[in-house]
C-alpha positions as CSV (number, residue, x, y, z in Angstrom):
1,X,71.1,85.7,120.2
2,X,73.2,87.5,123.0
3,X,75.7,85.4,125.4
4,X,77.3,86.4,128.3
5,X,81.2,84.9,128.3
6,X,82.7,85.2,131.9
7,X,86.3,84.3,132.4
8,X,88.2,83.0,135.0
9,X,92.0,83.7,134.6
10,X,94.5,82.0,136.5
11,X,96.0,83.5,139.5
12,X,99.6,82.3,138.2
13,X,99.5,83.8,135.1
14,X,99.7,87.7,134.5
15,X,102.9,87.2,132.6
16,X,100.8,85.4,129.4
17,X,98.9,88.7,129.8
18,X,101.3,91.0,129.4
19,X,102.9,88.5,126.9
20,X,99.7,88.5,124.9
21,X,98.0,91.4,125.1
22,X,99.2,93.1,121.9
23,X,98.1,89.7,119.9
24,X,94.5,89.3,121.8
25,X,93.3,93.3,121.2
26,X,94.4,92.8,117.8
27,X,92.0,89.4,117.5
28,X,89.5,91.2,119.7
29,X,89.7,94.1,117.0
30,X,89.3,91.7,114.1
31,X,85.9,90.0,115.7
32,X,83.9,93.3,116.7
33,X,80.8,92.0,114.6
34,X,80.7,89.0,117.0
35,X,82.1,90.2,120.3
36,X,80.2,93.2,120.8
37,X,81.5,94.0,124.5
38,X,84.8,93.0,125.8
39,X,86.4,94.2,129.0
40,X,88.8,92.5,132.0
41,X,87.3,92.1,135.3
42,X,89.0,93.6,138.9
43,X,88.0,93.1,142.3
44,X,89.1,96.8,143.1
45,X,90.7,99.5,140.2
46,X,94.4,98.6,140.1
47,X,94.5,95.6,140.7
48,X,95.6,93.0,138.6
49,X,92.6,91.5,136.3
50,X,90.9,88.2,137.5
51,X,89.3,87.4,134.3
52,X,87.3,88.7,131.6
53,X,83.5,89.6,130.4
54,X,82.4,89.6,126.9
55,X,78.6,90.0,125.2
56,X,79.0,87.8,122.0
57,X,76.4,87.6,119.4
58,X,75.9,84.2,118.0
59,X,73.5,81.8,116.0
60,X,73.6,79.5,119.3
61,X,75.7,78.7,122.5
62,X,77.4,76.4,120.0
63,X,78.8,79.3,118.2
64,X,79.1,81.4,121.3
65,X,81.8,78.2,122.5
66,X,83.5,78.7,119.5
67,X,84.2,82.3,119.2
68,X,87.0,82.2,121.8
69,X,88.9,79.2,120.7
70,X,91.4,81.2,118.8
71,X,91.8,84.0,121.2
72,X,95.5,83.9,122.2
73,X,94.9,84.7,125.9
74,X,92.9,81.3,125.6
75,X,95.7,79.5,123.7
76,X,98.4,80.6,125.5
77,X,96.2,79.1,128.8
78,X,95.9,82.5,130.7
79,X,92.3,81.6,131.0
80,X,91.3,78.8,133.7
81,X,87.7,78.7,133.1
82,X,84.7,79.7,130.9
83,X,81.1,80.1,131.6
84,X,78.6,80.6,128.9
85,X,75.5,82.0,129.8
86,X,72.1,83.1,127.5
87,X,71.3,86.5,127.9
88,X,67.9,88.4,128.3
89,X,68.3,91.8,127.6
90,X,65.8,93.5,129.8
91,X,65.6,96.4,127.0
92,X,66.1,94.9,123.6
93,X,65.3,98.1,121.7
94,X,67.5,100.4,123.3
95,X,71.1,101.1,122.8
96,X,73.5,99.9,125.7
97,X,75.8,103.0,125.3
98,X,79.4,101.9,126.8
């Protein structure tokens, strides 16, 4: 099954980012078979990041919870907030090309 994670990062909080950054790519890196898609989220290009989207494949939303628990943004409590959503993709056969 596919799940949308959206992110909410704190405002306060762009020094864990930079801080981190190096570690979380690398754990990103090490999990491409679950996280599929990963990206930060701007209100405008340029901006600073206000959080993050990722399209995880898991067994169920229990496992799609999980799969961020180690991620060293999370740890490190860049992240204020987590929403875990079930996705529909409208076109299950075809490629998303990113």
């Amino acid at each position: 099954m596919l799940f949308i994670l959206r992110f909410t990062d704190r405002v306060d909080a762009q020094a864990i980012r930079q801080q981190q950054m190096a570690a979380h790519i690398a754990w990103l890196a090490e999990r491409q078979d679950q996280i599929r898609v990963a990206g930060s989220l701007r209100h405008a290009l340029g901006q600073n990041p206000v959080g993050a989207l990722w399209v995880v494949e898991a067994q169920d939303k229990a496992e799609a919870e999980a799969s961020y628990a180690s991620d060293p943004f999370w740890l490190h409590g860049l992240r204020e907030s987590v929403e875990v959503l079930h996705w529909s993709k409208a076109f299950p056969g075809q490629p998303a090309e990113i």
